[in-house]
C-alpha positions, 0 to 999 in steps of 0.5 A: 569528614563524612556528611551526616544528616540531622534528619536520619537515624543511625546504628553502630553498624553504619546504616541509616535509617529514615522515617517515611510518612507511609510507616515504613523505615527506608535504609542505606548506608552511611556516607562514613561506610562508603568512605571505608568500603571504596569503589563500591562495585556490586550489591546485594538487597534482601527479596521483597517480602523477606521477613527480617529480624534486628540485627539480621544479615540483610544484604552485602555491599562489595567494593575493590578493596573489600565486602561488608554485611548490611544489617536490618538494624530493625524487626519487619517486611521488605516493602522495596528494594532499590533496584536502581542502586543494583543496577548502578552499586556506585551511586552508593559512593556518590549519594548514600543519603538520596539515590543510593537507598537500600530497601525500605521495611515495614516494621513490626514495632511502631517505636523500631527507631527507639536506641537508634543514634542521632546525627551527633551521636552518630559523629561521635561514634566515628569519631568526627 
């Protein structure tokens, strides 16, 4: 069964999405996704400065059996990616809620995390 926290945000596409205290939203992808996707072997993060618009195409995870977009599930700048998790893709498998983050977005509406899903909505939605 895969781990949800309460403390996150998530969408339908399964990223997370967590709040910082500086503004900015902080994505990754669920621990449901790495389950699907395997042995995750090569990442693919969005430049620092690129501007995103929801549901854009933000980068590409690949593993041995398959590869999969990542969404910006919301509108804004890249401040940071994680170049750690480009350095070392399996720490997406080990820890896709701590380490393994994705890229952290400034984003261009303060209420960016309205119609996201909650942890239980979340499980629903996997069927959990």
């Amino acid at each position: 069964m895969s781990h949800v926290p309460a403390e996150l945000k998530y969408v339908d596409t399964h990223e997370w999405l967590r709040q910082e205290d500086d503004g900015t939203i902080t994505l990754g992808i669920t621990d449901h996704a790495q389950e699907l996707l395997g042995d995750i072997v090569f990442v693919e993060l969005p430049a620092v400065g690129t501007q995103l618009a929801a549901n854009d195409t933000a980068g590409v995870v690949e593993s041995v059996k398959a590869a999969s977009d990542v969404y910006a599930p919301i509108a804004g700048e890249v401040v940071e990616i994680n170049e750690a998790l480009v350095a070392s893709p399996e720490l997406a498998n080990s820890v896709p809620y701590g380490d393994a983050w994705f890229f952290r977005v400034r984003p261009v509406d303060a209420d960016a995390l309205a119609g996201t899903l909650d942890a239980a909505a979340y499980l629903e939605l996997i069927g959990a």
